[in-house]
N, C-alpha and C positions, 0 to 999 in steps of 0.2 A: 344499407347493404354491407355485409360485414367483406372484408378482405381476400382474396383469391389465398392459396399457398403459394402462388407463385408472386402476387404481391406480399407475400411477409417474406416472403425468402430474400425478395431485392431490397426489401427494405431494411432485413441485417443484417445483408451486406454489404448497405450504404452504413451503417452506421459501425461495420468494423473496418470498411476503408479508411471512415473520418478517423476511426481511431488509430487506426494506423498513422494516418496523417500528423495527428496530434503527438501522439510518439516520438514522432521522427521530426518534430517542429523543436528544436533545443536550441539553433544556430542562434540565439534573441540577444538583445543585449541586457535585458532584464530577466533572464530567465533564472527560475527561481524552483531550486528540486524539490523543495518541499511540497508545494504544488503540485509539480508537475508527478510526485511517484503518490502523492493523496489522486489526480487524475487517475494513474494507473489502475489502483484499485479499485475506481468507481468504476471502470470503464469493463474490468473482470468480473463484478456482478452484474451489470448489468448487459453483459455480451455472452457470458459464457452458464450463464444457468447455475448460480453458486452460490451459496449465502453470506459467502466474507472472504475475502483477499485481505493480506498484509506481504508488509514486506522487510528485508533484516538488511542492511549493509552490516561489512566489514571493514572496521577504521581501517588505518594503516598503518597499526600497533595491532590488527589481529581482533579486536574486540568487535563485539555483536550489538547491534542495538538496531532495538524496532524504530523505526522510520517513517511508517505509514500506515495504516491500517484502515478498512472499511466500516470498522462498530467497534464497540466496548470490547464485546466477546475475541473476537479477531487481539484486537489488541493484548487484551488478558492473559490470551493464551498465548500468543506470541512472547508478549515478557517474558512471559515464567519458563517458556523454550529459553530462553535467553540466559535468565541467572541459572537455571536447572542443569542447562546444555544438554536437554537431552527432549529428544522429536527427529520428527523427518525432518522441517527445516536445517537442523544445525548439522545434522547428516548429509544436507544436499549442500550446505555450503563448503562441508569440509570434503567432499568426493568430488563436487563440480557436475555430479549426474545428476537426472531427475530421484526424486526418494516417494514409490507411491504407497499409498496403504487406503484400500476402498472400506476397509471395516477398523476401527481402533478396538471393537474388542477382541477381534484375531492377532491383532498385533501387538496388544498389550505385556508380552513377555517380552517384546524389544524397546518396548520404551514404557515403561510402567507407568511411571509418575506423569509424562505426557497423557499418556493416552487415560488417565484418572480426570486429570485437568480437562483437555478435551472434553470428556463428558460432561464436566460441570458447568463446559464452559456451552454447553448443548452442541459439539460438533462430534460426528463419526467418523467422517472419511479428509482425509489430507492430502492434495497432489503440491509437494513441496518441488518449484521449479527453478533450476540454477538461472541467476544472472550472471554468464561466463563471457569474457572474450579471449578466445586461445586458452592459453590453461590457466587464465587470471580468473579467479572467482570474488566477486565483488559482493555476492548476496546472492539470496533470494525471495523469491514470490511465491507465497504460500496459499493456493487456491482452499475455503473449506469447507464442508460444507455439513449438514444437520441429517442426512440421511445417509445411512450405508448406503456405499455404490454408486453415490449422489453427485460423482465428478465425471460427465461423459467424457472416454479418451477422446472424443474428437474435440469439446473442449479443453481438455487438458496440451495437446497437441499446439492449440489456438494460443493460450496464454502462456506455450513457452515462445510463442514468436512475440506473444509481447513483451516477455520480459527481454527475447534479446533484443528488439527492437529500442527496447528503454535503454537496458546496458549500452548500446553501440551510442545512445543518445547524452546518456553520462559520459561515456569516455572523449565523444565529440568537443566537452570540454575544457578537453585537458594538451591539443594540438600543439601549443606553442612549447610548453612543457610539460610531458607526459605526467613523469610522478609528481611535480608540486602542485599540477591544476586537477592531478584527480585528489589528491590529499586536501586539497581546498574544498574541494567538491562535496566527497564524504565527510568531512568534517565540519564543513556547513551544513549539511544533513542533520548530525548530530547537533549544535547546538541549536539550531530551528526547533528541532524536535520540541528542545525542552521549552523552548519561551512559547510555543504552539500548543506544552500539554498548560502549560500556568496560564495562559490566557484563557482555554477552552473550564479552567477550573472556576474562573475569575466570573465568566459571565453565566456556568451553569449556576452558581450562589447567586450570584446578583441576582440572574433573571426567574430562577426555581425552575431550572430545566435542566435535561440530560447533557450528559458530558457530548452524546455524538451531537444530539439538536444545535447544541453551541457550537461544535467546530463547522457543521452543517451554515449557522449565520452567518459564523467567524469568516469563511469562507466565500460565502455569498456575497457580501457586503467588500468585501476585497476585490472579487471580481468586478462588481458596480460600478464600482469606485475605481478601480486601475488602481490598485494599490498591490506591494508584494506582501504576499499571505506573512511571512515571517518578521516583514516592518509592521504590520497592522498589530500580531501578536505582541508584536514587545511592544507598540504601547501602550495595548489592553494591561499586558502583564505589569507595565509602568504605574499605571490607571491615569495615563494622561490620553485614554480616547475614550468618546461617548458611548459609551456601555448601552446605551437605552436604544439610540440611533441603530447600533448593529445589531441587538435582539428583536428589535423590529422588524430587521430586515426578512421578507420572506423567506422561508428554506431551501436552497437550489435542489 
């Protein structure tokens, strides 16, 4: 017997409570952002009806760098926001408002080279959402999606609570000393980043698989295991962990 709507409707809204929960779960002593802002983005495809979430922090020297992303594409495109400086992203981090655009090819006279990219990268529409607390802008969370129009405002509304609910979650660990534990923070972001792209490159050769399927293992196998995603990374990147062990590991 297939599902009432009033059983699917309680049922996504158990599953954007839990994420809420998860959000708002940072106080750990192992807690690990790389993780928990790759959660993010999984939790905005599959909550909010949208093909690819990423996400951009801002060091604190001011620089851009993608951090998280849900697919290749998401990611691709986010880079090239990045060294190009030019998207709704890089627009919502340097305003601290939301930046929306339901079509890139309407928009394409305000960001050219984005909205070319975009296309290549098969996405139309962008809901780029500040992660702000007060008039501190840290990043943001880039909803995207493959179809003009293709980002409901009631989901876009959705994922700017998650992004503030992440933000409040980052800055939670910065309490004893505001600016050197958020500067810690983000810049463990950034160098995560990078041992997480060299591992996820390390086992898509080994194993003959996609760069996402590998962080998809990478990931899975860390969780199993209670390990943190960015220790795991660096010793893939080392090659002092079992490469064969983690591509084995089912896909989460």
């Amino acid at each position: 017997m297939s599902p009432t709507s009033d059983q699917t409707t309680e049922g996504r809204e158990h599953r954007v409570s839990r994420a809420f929960v998860a959000l708002a779960d940072t106080l750990v002593a192992d807690f690990d952002i790389a993780d928990f802002l790759a959660m993010l983005t999984q939790r905005c495809t599959e909550l909010l009806s949208v093909d690819a979430a990423g996400v951009i922090l801002r060091s604190p020297h001011g620089e851009f760098q993608v951090v998280a992303s849900s697919g290749r594409g998401a990611q691709l495109l986010e880079r090239f926001a990045v060294e190009t400086g030019d998207g709704p992203c890089i627009d919502c981090v340097h305003s601290g408002q939301p930046v929306i655009c339901t079509d890139l090819s309407v928009g394409r006279a305000r960001w050219p080279r984005f909205s070319v990219a975009a296309g290549k990268c098969g996405f139309r529409a962008v809901h780029a959402l500040p992660m702000r607390y007060h008039h501190q802008s840290i990043g943001v969370l880039t909803l995207l999606n493959a179809a003009a129009h293709g980002v409901a405002i009631d989901a876009s509304r959705l994922g700017q609570s998650f992004a503030d609910v992440a933000t409040i979650g980052i800055l939670q660990q910065r309490t004893i000393d505001q600016g050197e534990r958020l500067s810690q923070q983000l810049q463990a972001a950034l160098t995560s980043r990078i041992a997480i792209e060299q591992a996820k490159g390390v086992l898509s050769q080994h194993g003959g698989v996609s760069m996402d399927e590998a962080f998809d293992r990478l990931r899975g196998y860390a969780r199993a295991h209670q390990l943190r995603l960015t220790a795991l990374a660096g010793t893939v990147a080392d090659g002092k962990a079992d490469l064969r062990a983690i591509l084995a590991h089912p896909r989460g």
